[in-house]
C-alpha positions as YAML, in Angstrom:
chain: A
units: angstrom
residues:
- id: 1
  name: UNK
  ca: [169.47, 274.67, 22.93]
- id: 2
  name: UNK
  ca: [170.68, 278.21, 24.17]
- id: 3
  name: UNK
  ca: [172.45, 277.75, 27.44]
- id: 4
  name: UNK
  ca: [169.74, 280.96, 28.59]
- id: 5
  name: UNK
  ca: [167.44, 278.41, 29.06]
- id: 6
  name: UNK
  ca: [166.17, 277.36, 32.15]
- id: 7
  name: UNK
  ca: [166.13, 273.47, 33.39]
- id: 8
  name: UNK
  ca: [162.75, 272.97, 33.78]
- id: 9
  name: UNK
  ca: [162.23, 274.85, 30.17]
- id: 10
  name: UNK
  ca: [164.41, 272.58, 28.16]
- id: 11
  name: UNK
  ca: [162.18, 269.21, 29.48]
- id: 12
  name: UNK
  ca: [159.58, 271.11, 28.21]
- id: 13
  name: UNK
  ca: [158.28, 269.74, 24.74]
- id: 14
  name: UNK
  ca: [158.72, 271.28, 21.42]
- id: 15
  name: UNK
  ca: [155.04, 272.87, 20.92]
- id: 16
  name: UNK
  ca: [155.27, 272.06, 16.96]
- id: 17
  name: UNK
  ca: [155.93, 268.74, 18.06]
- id: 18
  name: UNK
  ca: [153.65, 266.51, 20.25]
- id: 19
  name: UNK
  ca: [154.88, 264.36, 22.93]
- id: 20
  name: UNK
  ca: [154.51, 260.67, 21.42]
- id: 21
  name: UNK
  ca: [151.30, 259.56, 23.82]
- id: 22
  name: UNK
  ca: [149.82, 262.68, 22.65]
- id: 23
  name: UNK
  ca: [148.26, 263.02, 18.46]
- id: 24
  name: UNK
  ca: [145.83, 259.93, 18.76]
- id: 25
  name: UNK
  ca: [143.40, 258.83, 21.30]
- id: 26
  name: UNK
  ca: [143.81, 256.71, 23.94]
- id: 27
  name: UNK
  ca: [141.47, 254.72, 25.76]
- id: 28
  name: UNK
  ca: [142.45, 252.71, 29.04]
- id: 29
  name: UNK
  ca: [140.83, 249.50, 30.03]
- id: 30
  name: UNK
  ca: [140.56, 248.32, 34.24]
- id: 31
  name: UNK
  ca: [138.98, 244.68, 33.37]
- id: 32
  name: UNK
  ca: [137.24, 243.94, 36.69]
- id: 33
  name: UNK
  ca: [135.17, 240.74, 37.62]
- id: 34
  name: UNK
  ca: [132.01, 242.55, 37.26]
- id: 35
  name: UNK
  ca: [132.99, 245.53, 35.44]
- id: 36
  name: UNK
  ca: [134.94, 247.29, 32.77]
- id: 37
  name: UNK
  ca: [136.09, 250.71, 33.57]
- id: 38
  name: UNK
  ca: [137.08, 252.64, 30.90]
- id: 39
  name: UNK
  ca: [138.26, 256.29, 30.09]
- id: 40
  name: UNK
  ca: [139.01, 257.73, 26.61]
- id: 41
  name: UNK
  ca: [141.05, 260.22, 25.99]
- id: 42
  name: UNK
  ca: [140.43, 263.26, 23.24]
- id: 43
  name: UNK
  ca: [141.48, 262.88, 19.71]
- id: 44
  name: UNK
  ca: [144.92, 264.06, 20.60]
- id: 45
  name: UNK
  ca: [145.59, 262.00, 23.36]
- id: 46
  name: UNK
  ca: [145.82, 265.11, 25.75]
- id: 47
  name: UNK
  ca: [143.16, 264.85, 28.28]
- id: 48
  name: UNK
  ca: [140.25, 262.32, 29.63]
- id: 49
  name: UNK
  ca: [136.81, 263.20, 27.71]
- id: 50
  name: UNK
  ca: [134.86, 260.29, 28.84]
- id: 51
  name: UNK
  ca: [134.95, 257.55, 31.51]
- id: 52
  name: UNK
  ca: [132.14, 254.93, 32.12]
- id: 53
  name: UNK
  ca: [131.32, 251.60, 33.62]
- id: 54
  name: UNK
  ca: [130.60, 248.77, 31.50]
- id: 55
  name: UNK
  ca: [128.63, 246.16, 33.48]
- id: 56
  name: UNK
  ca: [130.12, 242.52, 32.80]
- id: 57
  name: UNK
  ca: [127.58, 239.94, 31.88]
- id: 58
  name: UNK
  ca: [129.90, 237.97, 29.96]
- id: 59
  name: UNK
  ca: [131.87, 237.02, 26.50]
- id: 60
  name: UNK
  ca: [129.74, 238.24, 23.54]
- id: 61
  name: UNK
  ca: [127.65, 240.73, 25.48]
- id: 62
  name: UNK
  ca: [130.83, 242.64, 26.45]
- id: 63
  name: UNK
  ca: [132.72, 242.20, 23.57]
- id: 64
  name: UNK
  ca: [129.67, 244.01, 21.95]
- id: 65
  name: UNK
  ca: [129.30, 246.68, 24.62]
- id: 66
  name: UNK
  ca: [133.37, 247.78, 24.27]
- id: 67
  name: UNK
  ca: [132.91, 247.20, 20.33]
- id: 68
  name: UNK
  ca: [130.14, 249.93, 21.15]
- id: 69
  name: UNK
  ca: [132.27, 252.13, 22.72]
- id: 70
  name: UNK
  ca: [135.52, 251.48, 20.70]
- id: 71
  name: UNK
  ca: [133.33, 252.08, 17.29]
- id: 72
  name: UNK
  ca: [132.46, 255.39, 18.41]
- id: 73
  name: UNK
  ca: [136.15, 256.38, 18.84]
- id: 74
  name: UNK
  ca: [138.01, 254.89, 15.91]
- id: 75
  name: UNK
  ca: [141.59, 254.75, 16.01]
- id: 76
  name: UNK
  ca: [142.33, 254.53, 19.26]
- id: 77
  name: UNK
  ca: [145.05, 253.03, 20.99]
- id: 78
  name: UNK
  ca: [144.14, 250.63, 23.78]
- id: 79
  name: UNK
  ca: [145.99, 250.49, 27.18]
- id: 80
  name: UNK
  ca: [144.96, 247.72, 29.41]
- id: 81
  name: UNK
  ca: [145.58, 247.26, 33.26]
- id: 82
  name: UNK
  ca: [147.35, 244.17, 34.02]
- id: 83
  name: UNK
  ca: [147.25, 243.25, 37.77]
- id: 84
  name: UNK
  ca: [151.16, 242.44, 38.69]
- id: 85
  name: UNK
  ca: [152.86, 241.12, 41.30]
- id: 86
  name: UNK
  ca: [154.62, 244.00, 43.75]
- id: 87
  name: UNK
  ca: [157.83, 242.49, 42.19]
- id: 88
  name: UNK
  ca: [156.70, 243.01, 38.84]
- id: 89
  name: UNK
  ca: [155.84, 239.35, 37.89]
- id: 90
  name: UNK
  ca: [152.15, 238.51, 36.79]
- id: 91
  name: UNK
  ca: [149.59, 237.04, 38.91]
- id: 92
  name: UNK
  ca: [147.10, 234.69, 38.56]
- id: 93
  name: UNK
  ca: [144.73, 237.71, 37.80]
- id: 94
  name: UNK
  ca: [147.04, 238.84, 34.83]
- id: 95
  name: UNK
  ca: [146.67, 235.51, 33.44]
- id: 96
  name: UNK
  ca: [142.81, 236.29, 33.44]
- id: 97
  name: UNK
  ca: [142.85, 239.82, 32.21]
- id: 98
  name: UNK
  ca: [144.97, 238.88, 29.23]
- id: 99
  name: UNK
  ca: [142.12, 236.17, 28.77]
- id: 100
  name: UNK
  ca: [139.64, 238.29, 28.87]
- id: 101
  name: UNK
  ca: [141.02, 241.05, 26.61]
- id: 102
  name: UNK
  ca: [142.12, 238.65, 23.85]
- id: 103
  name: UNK
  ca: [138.21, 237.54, 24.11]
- id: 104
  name: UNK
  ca: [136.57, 241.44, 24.52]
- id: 105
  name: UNK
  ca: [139.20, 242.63, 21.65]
- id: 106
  name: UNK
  ca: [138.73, 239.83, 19.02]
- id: 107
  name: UNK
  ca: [138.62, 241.04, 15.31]
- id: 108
  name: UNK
  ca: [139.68, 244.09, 16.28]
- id: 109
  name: UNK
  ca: [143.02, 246.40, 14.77]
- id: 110
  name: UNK
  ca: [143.40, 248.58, 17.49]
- id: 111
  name: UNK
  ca: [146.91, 248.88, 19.19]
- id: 112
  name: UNK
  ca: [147.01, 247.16, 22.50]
- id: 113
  name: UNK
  ca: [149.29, 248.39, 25.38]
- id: 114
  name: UNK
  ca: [149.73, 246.37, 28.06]
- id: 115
  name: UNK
  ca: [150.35, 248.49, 31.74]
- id: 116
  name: UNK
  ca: [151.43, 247.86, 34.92]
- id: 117
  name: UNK
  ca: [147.61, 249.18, 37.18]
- id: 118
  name: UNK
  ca: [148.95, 248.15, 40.97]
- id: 119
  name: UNK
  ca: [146.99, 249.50, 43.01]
- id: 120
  name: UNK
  ca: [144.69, 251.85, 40.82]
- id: 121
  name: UNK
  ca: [141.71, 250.76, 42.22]
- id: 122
  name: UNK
  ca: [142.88, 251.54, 45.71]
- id: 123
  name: UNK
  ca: [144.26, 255.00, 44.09]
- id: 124
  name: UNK
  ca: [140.85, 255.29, 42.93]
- id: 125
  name: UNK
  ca: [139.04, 254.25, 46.54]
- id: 126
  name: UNK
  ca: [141.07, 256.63, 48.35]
- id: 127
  name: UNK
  ca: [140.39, 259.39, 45.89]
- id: 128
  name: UNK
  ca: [137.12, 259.32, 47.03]
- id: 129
  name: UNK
  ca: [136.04, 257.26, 44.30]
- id: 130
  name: UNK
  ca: [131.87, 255.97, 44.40]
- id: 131
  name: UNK
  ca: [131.45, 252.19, 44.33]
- id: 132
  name: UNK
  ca: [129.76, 252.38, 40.75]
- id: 133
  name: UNK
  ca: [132.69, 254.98, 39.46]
- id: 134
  name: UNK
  ca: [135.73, 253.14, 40.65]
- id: 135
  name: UNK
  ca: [136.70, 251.16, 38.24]
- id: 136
  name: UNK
  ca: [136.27, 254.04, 35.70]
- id: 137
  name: UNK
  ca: [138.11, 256.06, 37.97]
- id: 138
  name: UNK
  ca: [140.96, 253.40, 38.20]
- id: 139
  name: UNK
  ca: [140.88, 253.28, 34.47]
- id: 140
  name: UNK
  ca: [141.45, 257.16, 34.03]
- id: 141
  name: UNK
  ca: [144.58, 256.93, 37.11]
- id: 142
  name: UNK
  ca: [146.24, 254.17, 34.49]
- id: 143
  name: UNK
  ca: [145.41, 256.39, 31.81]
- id: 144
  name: UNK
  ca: [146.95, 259.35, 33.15]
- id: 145
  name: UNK
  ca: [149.82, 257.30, 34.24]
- id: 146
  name: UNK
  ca: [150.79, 256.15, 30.77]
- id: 147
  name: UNK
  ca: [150.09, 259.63, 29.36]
- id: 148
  name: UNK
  ca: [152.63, 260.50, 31.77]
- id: 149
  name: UNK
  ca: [155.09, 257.99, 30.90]
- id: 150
  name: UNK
  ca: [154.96, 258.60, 27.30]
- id: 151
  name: UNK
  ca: [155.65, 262.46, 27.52]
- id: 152
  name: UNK
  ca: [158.97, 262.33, 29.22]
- id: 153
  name: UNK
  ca: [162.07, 262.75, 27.10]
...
């Protein structure tokens, strides 16, 4: 790299070369008690193109409903909240999301990222989030978060 350029030039990415989150989709997973909020990314993992409640009614039902979803996007790689401890350990509610997931995501090939979501939800409540939105809108804050984590060099 020429010594001309700048700092804040030579973090940026090689445009020939996509940063590694970015080239496949991505869809993010906030597994709630009564709802899965999910946003999906475009096909080259660049921005959010859809975000949407599904309503929990339980095992098969929502396995069927993400399948739904999932199906419609092939490919994808999954990132899923997992509730930790402020000190990074997992809590009683990571024990359960990791449950549920292995249960939703059955059968399935998909890649499966597991990601630190403290406090998304209350990202997502502050943001100004509506009660039937936030866990969509917590889903697309972890999203965006691991986009960003995956693009630095």
């Amino acid at each position: 790299m020429s010594k001309s350029k700048s700092r804040s030039q030579s973090r940026l990415h090689d445009p020939e070369r996509p940063p590694p989150a970015l080239g496949r989709r991505v869809c993010a997973l906030d597994l709630g008690e009564r709802r899965i909020g999910l946003a999906m990314t475009d096909a080259g993992g660049s921005f959010v193109t859809v975000r949407q409640v599904l309503q929990r009614t339980g095992g098969s039902v929502d396995a069927a409903a993400l399948g739904a979803v999932l199906d419609a996007y092939p490919g994808a790689t999954i990132v899923i909240g997992l509730p930790l401890n402020t000190d990074g350990t997992e809590s009683a509610q990571a024990t359960r999301t990791r449950r549920w997931a292995s249960q939703l995501l059955e059968g399935r090939s998909e890649p499966v990222i597991w990601k630190d979501e403290h406090l998304t939800t209350q990202a997502a409540w502050r943001g100004g989030a509506a009660d039937e939105d936030v866990d969509a809108r917590a889903a697309e804050i972890l999203l965006a978060d691991y986009l960003r984590s995956q693009s630095r060099c």
